[in-house]
C-alpha positions in Angstrom: 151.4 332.1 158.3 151.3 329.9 155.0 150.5 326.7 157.0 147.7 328.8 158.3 146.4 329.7 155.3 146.6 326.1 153.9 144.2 325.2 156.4 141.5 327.5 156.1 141.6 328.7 152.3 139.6 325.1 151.4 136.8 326.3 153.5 137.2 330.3 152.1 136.7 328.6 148.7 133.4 326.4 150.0 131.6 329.4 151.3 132.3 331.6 148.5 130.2 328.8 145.9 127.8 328.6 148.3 127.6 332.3 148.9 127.4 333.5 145.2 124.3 330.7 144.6 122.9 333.0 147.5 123.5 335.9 146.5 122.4 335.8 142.7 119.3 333.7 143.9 117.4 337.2 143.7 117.0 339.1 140.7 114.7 341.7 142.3 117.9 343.6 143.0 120.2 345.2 140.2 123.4 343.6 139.1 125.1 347.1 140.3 123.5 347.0 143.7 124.9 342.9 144.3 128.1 344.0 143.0 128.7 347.2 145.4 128.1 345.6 149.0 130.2 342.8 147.8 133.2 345.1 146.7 133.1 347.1 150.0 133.1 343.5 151.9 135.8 342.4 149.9 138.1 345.6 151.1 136.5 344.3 154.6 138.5 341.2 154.2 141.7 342.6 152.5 142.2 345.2 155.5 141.3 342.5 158.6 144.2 340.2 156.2 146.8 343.1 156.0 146.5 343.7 159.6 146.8 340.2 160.3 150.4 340.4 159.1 151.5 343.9 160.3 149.9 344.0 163.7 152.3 341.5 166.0 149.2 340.3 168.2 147.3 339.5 165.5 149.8 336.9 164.4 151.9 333.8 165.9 155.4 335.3 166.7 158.1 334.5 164.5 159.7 330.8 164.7 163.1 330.3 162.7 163.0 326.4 163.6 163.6 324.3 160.8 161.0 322.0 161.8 157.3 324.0 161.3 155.9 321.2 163.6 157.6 322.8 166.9 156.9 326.6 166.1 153.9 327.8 168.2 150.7 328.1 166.6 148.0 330.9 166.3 146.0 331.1 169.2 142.1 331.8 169.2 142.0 335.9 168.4 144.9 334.9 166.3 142.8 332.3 164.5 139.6 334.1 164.5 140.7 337.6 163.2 142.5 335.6 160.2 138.7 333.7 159.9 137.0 336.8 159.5 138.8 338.5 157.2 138.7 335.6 154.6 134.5 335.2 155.6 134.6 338.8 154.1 136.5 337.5 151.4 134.1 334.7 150.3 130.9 336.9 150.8 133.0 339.7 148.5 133.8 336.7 146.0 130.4 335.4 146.2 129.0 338.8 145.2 131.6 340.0 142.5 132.5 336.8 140.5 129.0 335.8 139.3 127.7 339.4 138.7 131.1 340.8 137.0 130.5 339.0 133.6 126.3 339.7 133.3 127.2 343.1 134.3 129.4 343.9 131.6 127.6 342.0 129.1 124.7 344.6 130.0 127.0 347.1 128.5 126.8 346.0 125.0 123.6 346.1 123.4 122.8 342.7 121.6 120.0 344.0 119.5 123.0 344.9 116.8 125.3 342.9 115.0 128.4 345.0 116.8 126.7 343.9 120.2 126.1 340.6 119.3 130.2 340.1 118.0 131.2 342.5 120.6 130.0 339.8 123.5 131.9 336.9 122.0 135.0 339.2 121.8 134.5 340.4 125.8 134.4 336.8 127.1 138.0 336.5 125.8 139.4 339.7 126.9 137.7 339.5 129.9 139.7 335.9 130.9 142.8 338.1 129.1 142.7 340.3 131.9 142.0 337.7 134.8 144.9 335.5 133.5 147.3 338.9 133.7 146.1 339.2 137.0 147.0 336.0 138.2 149.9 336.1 136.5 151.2 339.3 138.2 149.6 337.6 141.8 151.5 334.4 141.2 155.1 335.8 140.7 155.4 339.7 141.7 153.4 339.9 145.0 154.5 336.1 145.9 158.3 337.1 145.6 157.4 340.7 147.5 156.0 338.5 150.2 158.5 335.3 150.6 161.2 337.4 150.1 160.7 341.5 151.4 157.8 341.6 153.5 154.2 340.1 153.8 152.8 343.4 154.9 153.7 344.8 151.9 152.7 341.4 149.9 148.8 341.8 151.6 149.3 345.8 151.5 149.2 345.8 147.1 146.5 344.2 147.1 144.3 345.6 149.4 145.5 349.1 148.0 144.5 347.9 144.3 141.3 347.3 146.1 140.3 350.4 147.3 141.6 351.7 144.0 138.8 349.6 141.9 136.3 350.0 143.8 137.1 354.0 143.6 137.0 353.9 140.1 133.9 351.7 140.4 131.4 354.0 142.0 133.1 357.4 139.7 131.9 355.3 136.9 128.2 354.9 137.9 126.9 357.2 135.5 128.3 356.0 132.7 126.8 352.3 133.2 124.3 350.5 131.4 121.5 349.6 134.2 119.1 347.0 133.7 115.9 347.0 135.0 115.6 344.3 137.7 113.0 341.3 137.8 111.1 339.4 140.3 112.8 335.8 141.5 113.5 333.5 138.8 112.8 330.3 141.2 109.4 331.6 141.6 108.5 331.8 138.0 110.6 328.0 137.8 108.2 327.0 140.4 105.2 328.3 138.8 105.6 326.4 135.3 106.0 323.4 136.7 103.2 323.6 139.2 101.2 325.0 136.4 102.6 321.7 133.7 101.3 319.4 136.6 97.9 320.6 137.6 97.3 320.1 134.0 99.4 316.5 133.5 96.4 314.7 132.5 95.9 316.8 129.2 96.9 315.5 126.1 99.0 317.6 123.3 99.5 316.0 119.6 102.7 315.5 118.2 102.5 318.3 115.9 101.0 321.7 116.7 97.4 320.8 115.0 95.6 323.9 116.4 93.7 322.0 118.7 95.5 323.8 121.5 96.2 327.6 122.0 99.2 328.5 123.7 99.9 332.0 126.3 102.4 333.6 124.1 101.8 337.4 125.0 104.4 340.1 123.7 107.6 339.6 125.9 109.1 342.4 128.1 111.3 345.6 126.2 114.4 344.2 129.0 114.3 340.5 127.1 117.1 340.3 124.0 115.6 337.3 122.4 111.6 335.9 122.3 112.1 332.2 122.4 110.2 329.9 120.1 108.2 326.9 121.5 110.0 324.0 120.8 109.1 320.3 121.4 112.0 319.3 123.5 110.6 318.5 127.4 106.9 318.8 125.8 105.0 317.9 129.0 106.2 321.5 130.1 104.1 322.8 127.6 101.0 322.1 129.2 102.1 324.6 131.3 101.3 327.3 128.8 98.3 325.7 127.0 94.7 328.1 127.8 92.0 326.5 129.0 88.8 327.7 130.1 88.9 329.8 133.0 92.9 330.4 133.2 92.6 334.1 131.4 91.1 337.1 132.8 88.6 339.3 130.8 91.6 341.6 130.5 93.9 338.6 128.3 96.3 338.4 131.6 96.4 335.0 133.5 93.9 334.5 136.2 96.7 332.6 138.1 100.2 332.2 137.4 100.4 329.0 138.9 98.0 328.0 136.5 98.8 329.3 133.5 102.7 330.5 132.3 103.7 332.3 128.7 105.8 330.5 126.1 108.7 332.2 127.2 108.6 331.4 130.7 108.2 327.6 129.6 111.4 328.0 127.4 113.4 329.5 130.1 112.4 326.2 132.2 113.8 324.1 129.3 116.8 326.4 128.8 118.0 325.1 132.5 117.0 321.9 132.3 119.2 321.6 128.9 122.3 322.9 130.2 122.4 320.9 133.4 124.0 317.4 131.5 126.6 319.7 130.0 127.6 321.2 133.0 127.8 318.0 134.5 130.5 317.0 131.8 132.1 320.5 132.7 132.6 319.1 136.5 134.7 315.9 134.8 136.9 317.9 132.9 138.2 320.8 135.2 139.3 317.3 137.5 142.2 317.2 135.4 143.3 321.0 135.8 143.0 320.5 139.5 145.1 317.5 139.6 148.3 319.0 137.7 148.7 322.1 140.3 149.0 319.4 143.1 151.2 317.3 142.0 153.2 319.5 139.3 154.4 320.7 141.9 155.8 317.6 143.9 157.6 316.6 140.4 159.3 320.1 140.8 160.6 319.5 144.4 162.8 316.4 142.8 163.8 318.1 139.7 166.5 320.9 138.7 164.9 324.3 139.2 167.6 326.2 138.3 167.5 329.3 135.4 170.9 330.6 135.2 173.5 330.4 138.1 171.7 331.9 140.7 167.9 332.0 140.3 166.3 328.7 141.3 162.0 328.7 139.9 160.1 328.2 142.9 158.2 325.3 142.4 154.6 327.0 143.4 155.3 329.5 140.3 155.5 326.7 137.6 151.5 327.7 136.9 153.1 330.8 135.6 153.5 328.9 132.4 150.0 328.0 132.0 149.3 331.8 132.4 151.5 333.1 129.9 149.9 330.6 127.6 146.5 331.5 127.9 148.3 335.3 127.7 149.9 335.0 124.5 147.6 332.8 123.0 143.7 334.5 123.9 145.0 337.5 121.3 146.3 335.4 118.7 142.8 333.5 118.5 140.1 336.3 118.5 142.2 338.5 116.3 143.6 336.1 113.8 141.8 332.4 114.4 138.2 333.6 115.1 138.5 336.0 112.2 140.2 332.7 109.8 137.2 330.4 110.9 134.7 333.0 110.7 135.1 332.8 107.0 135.2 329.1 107.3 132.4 327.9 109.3 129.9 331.2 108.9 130.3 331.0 112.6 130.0 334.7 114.3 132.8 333.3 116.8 134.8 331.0 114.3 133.7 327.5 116.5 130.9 327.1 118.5 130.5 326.9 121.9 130.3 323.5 122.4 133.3 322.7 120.0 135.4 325.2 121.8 134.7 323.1 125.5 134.8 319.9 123.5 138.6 321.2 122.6 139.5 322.2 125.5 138.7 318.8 126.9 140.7 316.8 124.3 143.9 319.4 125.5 143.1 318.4 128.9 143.4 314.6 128.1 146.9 315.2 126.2 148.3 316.9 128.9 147.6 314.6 130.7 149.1 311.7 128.6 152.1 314.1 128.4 152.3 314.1 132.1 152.0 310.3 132.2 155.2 310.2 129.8 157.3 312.7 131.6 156.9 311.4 134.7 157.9 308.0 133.6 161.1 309.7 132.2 161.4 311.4 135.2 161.3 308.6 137.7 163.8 306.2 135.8 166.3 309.0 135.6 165.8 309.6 139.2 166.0 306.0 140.1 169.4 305.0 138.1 170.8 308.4 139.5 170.3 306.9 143.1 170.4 309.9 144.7 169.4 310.0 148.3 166.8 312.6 148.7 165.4 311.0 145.3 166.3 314.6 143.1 166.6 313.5 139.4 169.0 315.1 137.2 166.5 316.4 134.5 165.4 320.3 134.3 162.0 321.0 135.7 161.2 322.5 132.5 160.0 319.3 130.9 157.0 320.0 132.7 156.2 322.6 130.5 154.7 320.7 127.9 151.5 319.0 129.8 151.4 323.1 131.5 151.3 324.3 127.9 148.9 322.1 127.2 146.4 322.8 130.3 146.9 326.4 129.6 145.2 325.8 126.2 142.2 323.8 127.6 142.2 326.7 130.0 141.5 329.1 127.0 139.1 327.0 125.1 137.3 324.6 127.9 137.1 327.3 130.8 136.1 330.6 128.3 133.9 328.0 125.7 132.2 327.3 129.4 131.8 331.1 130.8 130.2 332.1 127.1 128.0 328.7 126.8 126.2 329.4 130.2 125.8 333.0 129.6 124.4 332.6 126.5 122.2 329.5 126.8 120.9 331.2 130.0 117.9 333.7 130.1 118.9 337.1 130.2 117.8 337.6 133.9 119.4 334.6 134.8 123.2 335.3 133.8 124.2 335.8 137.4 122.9 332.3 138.1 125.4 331.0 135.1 128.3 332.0 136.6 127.5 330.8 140.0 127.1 327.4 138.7 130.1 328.2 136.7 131.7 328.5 139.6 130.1 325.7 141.4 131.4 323.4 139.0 135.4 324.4 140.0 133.8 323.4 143.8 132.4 319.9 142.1 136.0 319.1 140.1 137.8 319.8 143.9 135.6 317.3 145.9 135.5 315.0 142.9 139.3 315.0 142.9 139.7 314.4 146.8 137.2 310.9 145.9 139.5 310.0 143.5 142.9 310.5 145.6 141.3 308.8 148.5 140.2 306.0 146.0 143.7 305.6 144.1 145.5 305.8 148.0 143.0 302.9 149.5 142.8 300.7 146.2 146.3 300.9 144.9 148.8 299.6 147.3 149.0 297.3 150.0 150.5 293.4 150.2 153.8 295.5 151.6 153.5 297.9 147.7 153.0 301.6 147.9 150.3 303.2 146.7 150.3 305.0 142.9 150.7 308.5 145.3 153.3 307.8 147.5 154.7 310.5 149.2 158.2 309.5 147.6 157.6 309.5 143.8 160.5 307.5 143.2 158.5 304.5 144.6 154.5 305.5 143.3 153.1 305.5 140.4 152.3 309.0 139.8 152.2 308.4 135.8 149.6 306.1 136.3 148.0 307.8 138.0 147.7 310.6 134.9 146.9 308.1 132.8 144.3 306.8 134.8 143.0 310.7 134.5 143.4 310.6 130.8 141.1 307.5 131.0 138.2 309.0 132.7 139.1 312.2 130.7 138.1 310.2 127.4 134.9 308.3 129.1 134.0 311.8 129.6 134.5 313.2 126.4 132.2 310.7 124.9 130.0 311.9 127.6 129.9 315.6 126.8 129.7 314.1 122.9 126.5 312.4 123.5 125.2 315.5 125.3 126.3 318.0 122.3 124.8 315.8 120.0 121.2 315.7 121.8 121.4 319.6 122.9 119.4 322.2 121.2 120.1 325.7 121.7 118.2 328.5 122.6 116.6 329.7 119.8 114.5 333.0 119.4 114.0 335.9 117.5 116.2 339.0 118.4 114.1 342.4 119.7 115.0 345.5 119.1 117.7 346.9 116.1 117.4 343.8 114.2 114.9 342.3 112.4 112.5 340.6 114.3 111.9 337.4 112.2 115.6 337.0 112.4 116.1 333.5 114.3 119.1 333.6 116.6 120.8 330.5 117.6 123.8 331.5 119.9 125.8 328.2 119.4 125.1 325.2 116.4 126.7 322.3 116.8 125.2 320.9 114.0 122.7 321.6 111.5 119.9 319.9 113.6 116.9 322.4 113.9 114.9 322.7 117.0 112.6 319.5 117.0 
């Protein structure tokens, strides 16, 4: 059954990116209406998995060989069922995962000051509560299922399931709905058309009043009216009046002609955040990288706690986890607070300090891992044992896990908040897809770079820096050679902080209205 799932899960994970830039591609539907055919799909899939273990045809029959490679395999029904249930998986995934976060950030209302501290405060818990979850997933249901029974390993989940999404449709009338909008890729489409039907028109360096710009009042759904700044300038043109382009009414004559202010700014907003997310792609490399071969280090080492209990090597992520746990609290309630009165900073750091930390963790863990596993192979190497085990305790791997688990909490969060901030309201859903785009970029990227490091490390009769016995790769090296690239990035992302200038507007509503809102400064730099 595992083997199985080893097999298709990669392509469960494909379609599930793919599916929730689908899915959040229209924003003429609610967030509540993508978010309930998605829960019911993902039930879908959890059922069709739990009968796949408690049904006996549905399954390959039991094989107590010690060799997997002569046990029978599934056959096509088998193989099929198993593919359908996790293709109702992805499309639930796809749905839930990029309209969860906008969803509950509808529930707080940003035109106060409690809204406005209240979202940088649910980006935290929010991860909190994923990271219990996972936590609980990783060690509870994967010891009820190794070791009592995988019907009732599928059976919790797929029971918590119909539970939440229970107690998601009793709790319809209490939501927050926000009133939908047309397609944002129209209204991208539209401002660029409209900048390059009028490419030929000149615009001064400074606003001389030679030029009057669309900038009618924005819509009551929009938090913040963005200023026109002079960042990606030929856009402008796109919003600059010329004769014909209104109506006798003051409404455009043709959008594709002639855009607001705001929609120009929204443009820019995208276009701004792509070189970050880029840098975003580079760092999560490292994160994917320790679960693989953690836990190949942990097959050689001592997993024993106590007399009797041996750690499963697969659970050794559980440490990361409980990081992130303990350590989420500690920093909204008592760092935030502390650097609040520091920096002046509503959330302590910004944004793009907090993913700029969580990349330097990521580079010391892997350093750390670099050092243990040098320790690590030159024990196991002068204890000359056999099968290659190495008389150290596994738990030396807990530092560089320690350390992922805190890029975790500042890189991963610092990410999650930066896109759903710097995005346009109507386009939060669209943040967290390429949010979770970028964990689909990091996993190709790190298959190039295995391939790469297996093809260009060995040969002349040497094996390569990942050889299947670590004893006689390089596996350090290959961390450091991580570490390396993790830097090159950082001085990446640096350059791209430096240059990025945040959405600035003034907030509707509650607060005042000249009040200019910068979600994230890096610097003092002002919008130029």
């Amino acid at each position: 059954m595992s083997s199985t799932f080893g097999l298709v899960l990669p392509i469960s994970h494909l379609s599930s990116a793919l599916l929730s830039r689908t899915l959040t591609s229209d924003v003429s539907r609610p967030l509540l209406s993508r978010h309930s055919p998605p829960s019911s799909l993902n039930l879908q899939g959890l059922l069709t998995v739990t009968l796949t273990a408690s049904v006996p045809q549905l399954h390959p029959a039991t094989c107590n060989s010690k060799d997997p490679v002569s046990c029978s395999g599934p056959n096509k029904l088998q193989f099929g069922t198993l593919l359908l249930g996790l293709g109702f998986l992805s499309i639930g995934a796809g749905g839930i995962r990029p309209c969860s976060i906008p969803f509950g950030v509808d529930q707080f209302d940003q035109r106060t000051e409690e809204g406005v501290k209240g979202v940088a405060s649910f980006f935290n818990w929010y991860y909190l509560t994923f990271t219990v979850v996972l936590l609980i997933t990783q060690t509870v249901v994967v010891y009820i299922q190794d070791q009592v029974s995988w019907i009732i390993g599928f059976s919790i989940p797929t029971g918590l399931m119909a539970c939440a999404v229970v107690m998601f449709f009793a709790g319809m009338r209490l939501y927050i709905y926000v009133k939908p909008e047309g397609s944002i890729f129209s209204s991208i489409a539209q401002v660029i058309m409209a900048a390059r039907l009028k490419r030929k028109m000149k615009l001064s360096v400074e606003d001389d009043g030679t030029v009057t710009y669309y900038d009618p009042p924005v819509k009551d759904s929009v938090v913040h009216k963005l200023h026109r700044s002079n960042q990606f300038r030929f856009l402008d043109k796109a919003a600059v009046i010329i004769e014909g382009d209104l109506t006798s009414e003051g409404v455009p004559a043709n959008k594709w002609r002639l855009c607001s202010i705001q929609e120009v700014e929204e443009v820019k907003c995208l276009i701004r955040v792509v070189p970050v997310w880029s840098a975003g792609i580079i760092s999560l490399t490292a994160m994917s990288q320790q679960g693989t071969f953690t836990v190949s280090q942990a097959l050689k080492m001592d997993r024993h706690m106590g007399p009797k209990f041996e750690v499963p090597p697969g659970s050794l992520s559980v440490i990361s986890l409980l990081t992130i746990g303990i350590f989420l609290p500690i920093y909204d309630r008592v760092l935030v607070p502390f650097l609040r009165r520091i920096t002046g900073h509503k959330s302590g750091i910004t944004l793009l300090q907090r993913i700029g930390t969580g990349i330097v963790f990521a580079i010391l863990s892997m350093i750390v891992a670099g050092l243990v596993e040098g320790v690590r192979r030159t024990r196991s190497i002068k204890a000359g044992d056999p099968n290659g085990m190495t008389p150290m305790s596994v738990f030396w791997l807990s530092p560089q896990l320690i350390l992922m688990g805190l890029c975790e909490a500042f890189n991963i969060i610092g990410q999650i908040e930066f896109f759903n901030s710097q995005f346009p309201e109507h386009m939060r859903s669209i943040a967290n897809a390429l949010f979770s785009l970028s964990f689909a970029g990091s996993s190709y990227l790190s298959s190039v770079l295995v391939t790469v490091v297996h093809k260009f490390s060995g040969g002349h009769e040497r094996p390569d820096w990942l050889n299947k016995n670590l004893n006689e790769g390089k596996l350090d090296y290959f961390y450091y050679l991580i570490a390396v690239l993790g830097v090159v990035n950082l001085v990446y992302f640096w350059f791209c902080a430096r240059g990025y200038r945040y959405k600035v507007g003034s907030q509707m509503g509650d607060l005042k209205e000249d009040k200019s809102i910068a979600n994230v400064e890096m610097s003092s730099k002002t919008n130029k």
